[in-house]
C-alpha positions in Angstrom: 96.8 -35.5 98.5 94.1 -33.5 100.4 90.8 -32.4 99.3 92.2 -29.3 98.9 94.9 -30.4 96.8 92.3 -32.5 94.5 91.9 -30.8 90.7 88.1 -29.6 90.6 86.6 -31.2 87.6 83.6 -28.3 85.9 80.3 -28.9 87.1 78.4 -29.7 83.6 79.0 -33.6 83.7 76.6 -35.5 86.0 78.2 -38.7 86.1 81.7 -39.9 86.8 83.9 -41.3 84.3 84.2 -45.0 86.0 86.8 -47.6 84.7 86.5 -51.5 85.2 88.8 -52.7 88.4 91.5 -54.4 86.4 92.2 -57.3 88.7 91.0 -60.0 86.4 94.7 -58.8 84.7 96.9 -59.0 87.9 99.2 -61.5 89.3 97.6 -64.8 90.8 96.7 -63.9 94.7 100.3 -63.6 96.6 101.4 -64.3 99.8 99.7 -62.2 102.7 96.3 -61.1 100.3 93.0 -61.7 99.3 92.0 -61.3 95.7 89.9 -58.1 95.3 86.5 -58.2 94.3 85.1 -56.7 91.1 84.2 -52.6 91.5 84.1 -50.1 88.8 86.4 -47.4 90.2 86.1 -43.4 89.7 88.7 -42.1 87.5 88.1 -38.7 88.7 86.5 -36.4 91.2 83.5 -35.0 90.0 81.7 -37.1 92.8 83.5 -36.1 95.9 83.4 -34.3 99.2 84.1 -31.1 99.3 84.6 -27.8 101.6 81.1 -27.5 102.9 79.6 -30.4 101.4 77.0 -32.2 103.3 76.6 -31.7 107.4 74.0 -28.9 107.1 73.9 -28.1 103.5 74.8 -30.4 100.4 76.5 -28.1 97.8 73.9 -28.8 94.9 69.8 -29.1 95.1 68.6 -32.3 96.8 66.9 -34.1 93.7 69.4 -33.0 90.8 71.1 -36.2 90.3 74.5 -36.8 89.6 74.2 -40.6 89.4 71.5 -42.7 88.6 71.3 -44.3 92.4 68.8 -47.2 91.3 66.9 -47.7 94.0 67.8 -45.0 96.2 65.2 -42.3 97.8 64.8 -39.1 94.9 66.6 -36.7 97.8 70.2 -38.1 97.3 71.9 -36.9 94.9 75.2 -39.4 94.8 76.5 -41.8 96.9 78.9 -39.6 98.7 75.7 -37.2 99.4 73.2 -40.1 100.8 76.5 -41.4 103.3 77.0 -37.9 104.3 73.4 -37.1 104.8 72.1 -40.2 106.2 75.0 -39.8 109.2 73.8 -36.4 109.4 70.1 -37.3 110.0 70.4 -39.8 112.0 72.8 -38.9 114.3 72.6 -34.8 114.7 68.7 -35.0 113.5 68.4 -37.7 116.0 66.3 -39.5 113.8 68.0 -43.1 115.0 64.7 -44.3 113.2 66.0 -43.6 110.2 68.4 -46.3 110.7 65.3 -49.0 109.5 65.2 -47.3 106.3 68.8 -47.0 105.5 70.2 -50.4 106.4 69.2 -53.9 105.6 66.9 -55.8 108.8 70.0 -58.6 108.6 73.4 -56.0 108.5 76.6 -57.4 109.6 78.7 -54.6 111.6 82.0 -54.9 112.7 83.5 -52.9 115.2 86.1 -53.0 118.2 84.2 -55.7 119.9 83.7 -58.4 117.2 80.9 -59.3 114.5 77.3 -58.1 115.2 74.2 -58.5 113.2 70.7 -57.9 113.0 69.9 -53.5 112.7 68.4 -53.5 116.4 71.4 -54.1 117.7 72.6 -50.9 115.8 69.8 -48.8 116.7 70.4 -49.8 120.4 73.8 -48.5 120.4 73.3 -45.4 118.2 70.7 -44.2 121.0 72.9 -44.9 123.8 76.4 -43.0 122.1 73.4 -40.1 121.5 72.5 -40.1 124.7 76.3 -39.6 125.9 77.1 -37.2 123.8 73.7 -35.2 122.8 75.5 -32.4 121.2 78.0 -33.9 119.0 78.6 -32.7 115.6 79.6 -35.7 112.8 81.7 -33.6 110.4 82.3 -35.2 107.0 86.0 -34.9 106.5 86.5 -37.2 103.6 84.3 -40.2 101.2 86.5 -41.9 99.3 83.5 -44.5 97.3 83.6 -46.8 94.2 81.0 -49.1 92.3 77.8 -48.5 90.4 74.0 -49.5 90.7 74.7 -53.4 89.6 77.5 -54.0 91.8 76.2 -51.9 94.8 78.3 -49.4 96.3 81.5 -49.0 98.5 82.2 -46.0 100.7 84.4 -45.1 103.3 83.8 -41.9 105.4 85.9 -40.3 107.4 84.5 -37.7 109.8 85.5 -35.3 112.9 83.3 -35.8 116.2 83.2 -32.9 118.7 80.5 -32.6 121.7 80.5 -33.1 125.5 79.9 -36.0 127.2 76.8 -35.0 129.1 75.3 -38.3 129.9 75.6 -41.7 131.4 77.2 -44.8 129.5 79.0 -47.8 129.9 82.3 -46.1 131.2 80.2 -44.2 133.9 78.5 -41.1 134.6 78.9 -38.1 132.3 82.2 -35.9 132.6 81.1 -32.8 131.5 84.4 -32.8 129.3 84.6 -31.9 125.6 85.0 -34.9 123.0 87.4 -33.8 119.7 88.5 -37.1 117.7 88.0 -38.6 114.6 85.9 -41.4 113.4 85.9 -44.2 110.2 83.5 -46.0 108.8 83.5 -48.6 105.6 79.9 -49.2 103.8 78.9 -51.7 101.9 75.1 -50.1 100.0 73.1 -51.1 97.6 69.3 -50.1 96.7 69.4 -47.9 99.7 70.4 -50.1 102.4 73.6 -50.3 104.2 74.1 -54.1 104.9 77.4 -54.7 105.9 79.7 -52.2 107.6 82.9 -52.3 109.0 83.4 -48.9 111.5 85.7 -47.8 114.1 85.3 -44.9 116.1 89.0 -44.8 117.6 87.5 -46.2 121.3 90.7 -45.4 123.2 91.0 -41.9 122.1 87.5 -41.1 123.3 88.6 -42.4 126.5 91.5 -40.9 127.2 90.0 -37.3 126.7 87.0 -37.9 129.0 89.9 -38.6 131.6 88.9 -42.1 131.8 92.2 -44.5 132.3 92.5 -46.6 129.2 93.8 -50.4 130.3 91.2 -50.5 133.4 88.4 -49.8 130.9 89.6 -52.4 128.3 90.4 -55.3 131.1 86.8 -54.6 132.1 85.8 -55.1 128.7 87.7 -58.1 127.9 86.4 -59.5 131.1 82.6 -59.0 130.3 82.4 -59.7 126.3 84.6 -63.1 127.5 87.1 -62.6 124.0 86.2 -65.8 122.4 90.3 -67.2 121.0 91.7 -65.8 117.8 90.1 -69.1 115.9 86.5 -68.7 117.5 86.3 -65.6 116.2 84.6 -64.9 112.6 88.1 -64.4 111.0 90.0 -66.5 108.9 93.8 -67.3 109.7 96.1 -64.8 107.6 98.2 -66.8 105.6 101.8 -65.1 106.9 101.5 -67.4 110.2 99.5 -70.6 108.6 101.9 -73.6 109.7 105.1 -71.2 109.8 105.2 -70.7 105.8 108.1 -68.2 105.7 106.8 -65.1 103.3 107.3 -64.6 99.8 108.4 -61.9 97.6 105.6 -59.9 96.6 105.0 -61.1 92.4 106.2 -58.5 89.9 104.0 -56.5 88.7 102.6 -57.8 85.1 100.2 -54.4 84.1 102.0 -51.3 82.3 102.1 -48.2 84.1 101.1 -47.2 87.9 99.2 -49.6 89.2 97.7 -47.7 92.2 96.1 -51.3 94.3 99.4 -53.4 93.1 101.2 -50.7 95.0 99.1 -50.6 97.6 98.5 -54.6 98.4 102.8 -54.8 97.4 103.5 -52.3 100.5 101.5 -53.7 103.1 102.7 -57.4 102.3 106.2 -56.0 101.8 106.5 -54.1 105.5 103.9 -56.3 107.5 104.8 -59.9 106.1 108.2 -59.6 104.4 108.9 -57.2 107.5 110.8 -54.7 104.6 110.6 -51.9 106.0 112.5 -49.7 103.1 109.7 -50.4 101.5 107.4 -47.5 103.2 111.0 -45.1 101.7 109.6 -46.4 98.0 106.0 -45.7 98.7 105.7 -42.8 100.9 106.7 -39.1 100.4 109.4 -37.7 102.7 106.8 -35.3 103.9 104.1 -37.3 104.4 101.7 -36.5 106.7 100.6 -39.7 109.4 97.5 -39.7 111.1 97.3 -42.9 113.2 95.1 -44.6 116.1 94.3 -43.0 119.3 95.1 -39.7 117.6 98.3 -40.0 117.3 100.1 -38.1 114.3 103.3 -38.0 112.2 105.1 -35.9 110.1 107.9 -37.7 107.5 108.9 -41.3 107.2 110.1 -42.2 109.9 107.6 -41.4 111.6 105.7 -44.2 109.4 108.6 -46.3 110.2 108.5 -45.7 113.9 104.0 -46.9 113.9 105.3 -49.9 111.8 108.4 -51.0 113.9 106.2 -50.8 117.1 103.6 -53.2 115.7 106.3 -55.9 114.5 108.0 -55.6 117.9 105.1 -55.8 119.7 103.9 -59.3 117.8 106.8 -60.6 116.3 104.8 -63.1 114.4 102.6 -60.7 113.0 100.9 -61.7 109.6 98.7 -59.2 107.5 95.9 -59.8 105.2 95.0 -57.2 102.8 90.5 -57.6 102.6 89.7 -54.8 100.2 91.2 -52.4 98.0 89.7 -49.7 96.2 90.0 -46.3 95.0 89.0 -42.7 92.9 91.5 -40.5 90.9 94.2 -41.2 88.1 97.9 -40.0 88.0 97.4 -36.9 87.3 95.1 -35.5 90.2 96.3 -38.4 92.5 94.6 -41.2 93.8 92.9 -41.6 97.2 92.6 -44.9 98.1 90.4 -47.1 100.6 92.2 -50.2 102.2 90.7 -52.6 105.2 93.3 -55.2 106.3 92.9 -58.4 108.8 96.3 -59.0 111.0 96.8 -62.0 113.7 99.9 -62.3 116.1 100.7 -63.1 119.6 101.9 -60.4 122.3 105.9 -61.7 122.6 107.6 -58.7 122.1 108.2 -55.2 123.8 106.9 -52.2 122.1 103.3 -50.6 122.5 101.6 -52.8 125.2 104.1 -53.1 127.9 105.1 -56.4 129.4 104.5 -59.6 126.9 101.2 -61.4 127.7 102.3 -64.2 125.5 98.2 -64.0 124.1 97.5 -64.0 120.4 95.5 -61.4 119.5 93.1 -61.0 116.2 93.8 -57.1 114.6 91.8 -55.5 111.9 91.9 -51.7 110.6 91.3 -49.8 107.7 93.6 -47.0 106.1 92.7 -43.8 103.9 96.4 -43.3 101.6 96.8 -40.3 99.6 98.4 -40.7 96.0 100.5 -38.2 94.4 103.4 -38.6 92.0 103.1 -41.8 92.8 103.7 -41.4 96.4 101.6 -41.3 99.6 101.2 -37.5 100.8 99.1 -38.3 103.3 97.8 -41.2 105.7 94.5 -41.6 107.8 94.9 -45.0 109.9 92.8 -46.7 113.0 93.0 -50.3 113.7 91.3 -52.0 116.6 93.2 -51.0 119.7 91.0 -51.0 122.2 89.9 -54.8 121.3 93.7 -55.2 121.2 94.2 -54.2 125.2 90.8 -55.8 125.5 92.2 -59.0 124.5 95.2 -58.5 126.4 94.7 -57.0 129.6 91.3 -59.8 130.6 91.8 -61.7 133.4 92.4 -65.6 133.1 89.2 -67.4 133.4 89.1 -69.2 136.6 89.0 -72.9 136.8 85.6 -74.4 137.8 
């Protein structure tokens, strides 16, 4: 379901109606998961994004709040209002000081190159993407956000990047060319600081529109970060290829009614563990609409079908982890629904990389799925792919 799609709630109520995640109630931790942790998700969209919300002006007063945001500066109005207009400051303001003030001195990020942490670190690269691109726009396209003030906050924005690459960075000098793609970013927030944050900003597809070849920037990549092995990395094994455990039916589900994150963790153990592939005919709308890594888009199942088989082909051993689930709506306006996801495999198989490396390769992405009727209308999707060729295309170390 779109935003447009979404029923508009009246404007008198200045909370949301929250309900207690339910996972206490659910089946013991199957196969291919990780038990959720404890958020109070939105049971409607009274806090949401909407047409014109945010970027240049916030659709109510700054100061009339809609949640209580212990903690937070008096401007914000909700949490979906401080993501957008922190991103909005800080990176079309070019305040990149604000960055001090709006995430903790320790944050973890994750991005395509690994784990990083400290906020310098963050500040450092914010500056230098500005500096590419001084005239790119951060459009809010979507938040999808749950928790409240005593669990902290959870938000994933989704947002539309156009400029022109103007200045110098690590690929080069500047192109002159224009920059259109799309961006996602997963927040963890509480008080407000940002202090962990899982973001990709779809690498590849930046590249290939600046006219920049993709695999000779990755191998160059691979070959000066030194890719650490799959089990140096800050990433625990998925349990699909743990000491070749075959995969188990996904338990039935023990909660009345639709259960919008049993669905959700079911389907990816179901197609990326059980390698069921039917499965994405069950959970996805024939007309969904697929919106996938290095911009590439869908229309239909198949087209699901077609991302999915590539993947298994391409790592036959392929094992998925789902990390985090959570989600706003009900069944009757739809839900829309946050998911990150860990994956481990090694390059055997023929499909989106070419000839097999034989090199196992860590994978991690996060997905925006669209509820309606009980189906997914509509998918947002980037995982790591330009680690992914980083980690494949390095050269072999030589031998001292």
């Amino acid at each position: 379901m779109t935003k447009a799609d979404k029923t508009e709630s009246t404007s008198e109520a200045n909370t949301a109606a929250p309900a207690k995640n339910t996972a206490d109630t659910r089946p013991s931790t199957p196969p291919g998961t990780m038990a959720p942790g404890r958020r109070t998700m939105p049971r409607d969209y009274r806090i949401s994004l909407r047409p014109g919300y945010g970027v240049d002006a916030p659709n109510i007063t700054p100061g009339e709040r809609r949640q209580s945001l212990r903690g937070f500066e008096d401007t914000y109005t909700d949490i979906v209002d401080y993501i957008v207009r922190i991103t909005h400051r800080i990176w079309e303001d070019q305040d990149v000081g604000y960055i001090y003030d709006t995430y903790s001195p320790g944050c973890r990020l994750y991005d395509d190159s690994g784990v990083h942490f400290g906020v310098e670190q963050l500040v450092h690269g914010t500056m230098q993407s500005i500096n590419a691109f001084p005239d790119c726009r951060h459009y809010a396209d979507d938040v999808i956000w749950a928790g409240t003030d005593e669990e902290g906050f959870v938000t994933s924005h989704r947002a539309i990047n156009i400029g022109h690459h103007t200045g110098p960075w690590r690929w080069g000098g500047p192109t002159g060319r224009k920059l259109e793609t799309w961006v996602m970013a997963n927040c963890v927030v509480r008080d407000n600081e940002i202090y962990e944050e899982w973001v990709l900003y779809n690498t590849a597809a930046k590249l290939q529109q600046l006219g920049i070849d993709v695999a000779t920037a990755a191998r160059a990549a691979g070959n000066a970060i030194g890719f650490p092995t799959l089990s140096e990395r800050p990433f625990s094994e998925v349990e699909r290829i743990e000491g070749g455990r075959k995969p188990l039916p996904y338990p039935a589900q023990t909660t009345q009614g639709f259960d919008v994150e049993y669905e959700v963790r079911r389907l990816f153990h179901d197609v990326y563990n059980r390698r069921d592939l039917s499965a994405i005919d069950r959970s996805y709308a024939p007309t969904v609409h697929w919106h996938g890594t290095t911009n590439r888009r869908g229309y239909g199942r198949s087209d699901v079908r077609g991302m999915a088989r590539n993947l298994l082909a391409t790592f036959p051993d392929l094992g998925v982890r789902v990390d985090e689930v959570y989600w706003m709506g009900n069944e009757a306006d739809g839900f829309s629904v946050s998911v990150r996801w860990t994956g481990a495999g090694t390059h055997r198989g023929y499909g989106l990389y070419g000839e097999p490396t034989g090199r196992r390769v860590h994978i991690w992405g996060m997905s925006q799925l669209y509820f309606a009727h009980g189906r997914i209308v509509e998918e947002w999707s980037l995982f790591n792919e330009f680690d992914i060729l980083a980690q494949l295309l390095r050269d072999e170390p030589t031998t001292p």
